[in-house]
C-alpha positions in Angstrom: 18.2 -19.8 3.4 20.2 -20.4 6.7 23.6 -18.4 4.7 22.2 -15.6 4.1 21.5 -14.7 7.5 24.9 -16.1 8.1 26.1 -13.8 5.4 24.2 -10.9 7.0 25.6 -11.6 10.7 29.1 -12.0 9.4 28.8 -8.5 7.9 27.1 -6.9 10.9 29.9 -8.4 13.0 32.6 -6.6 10.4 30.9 -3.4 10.6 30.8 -3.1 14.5 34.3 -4.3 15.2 35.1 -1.9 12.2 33.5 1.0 13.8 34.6 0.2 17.1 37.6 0.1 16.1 37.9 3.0 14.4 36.1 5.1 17.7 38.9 3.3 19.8 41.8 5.5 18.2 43.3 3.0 16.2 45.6 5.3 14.0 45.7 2.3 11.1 44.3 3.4 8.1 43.2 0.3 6.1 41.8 2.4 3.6 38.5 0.3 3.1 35.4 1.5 1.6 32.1 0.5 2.7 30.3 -1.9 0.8 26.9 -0.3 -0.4 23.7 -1.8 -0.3 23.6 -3.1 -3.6 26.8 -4.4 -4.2 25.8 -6.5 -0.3 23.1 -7.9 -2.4 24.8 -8.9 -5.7 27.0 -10.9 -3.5 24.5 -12.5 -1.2 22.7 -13.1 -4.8 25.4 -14.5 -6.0 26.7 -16.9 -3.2 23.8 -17.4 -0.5 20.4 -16.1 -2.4 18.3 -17.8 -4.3 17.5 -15.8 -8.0 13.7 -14.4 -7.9 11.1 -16.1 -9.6 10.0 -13.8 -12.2 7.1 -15.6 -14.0 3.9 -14.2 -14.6 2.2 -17.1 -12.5 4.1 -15.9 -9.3 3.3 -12.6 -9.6 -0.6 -12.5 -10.5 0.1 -15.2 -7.2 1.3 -12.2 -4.7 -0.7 -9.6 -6.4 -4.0 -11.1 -5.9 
């Protein structure tokens, strides 16, 4: 569970030196778009999450 919060720092760290950047003046245009929430989550799925338990038994579990 220790790479997705790796994952998640990593991104955070991108997105401030990003938008530091970009308030500094920086005229380089690097034409980037910002990754969306879900597409953030198909990759953490993908590389650092585990998939979600969808059985019945888990959920009557965290329902009751």
């Amino acid at each position: 569970m220790h790479w997705s919060l790796i994952s998640i720092v990593a991104y955070t760290l991108t997105a401030l030196v990003t938008a530091v950047t970009r308030t500094a003046g920086h005229s380089r245009d690097t034409a980037m778009i910002p990754v969306t929430v879900p597409e953030l989550l198909r990759w953490l799925r993908l590389t650092a999450l585990p998939a979600p338990v969808r059985s019945l038994e888990h959920l009557l579990h965290w329902t009751a």
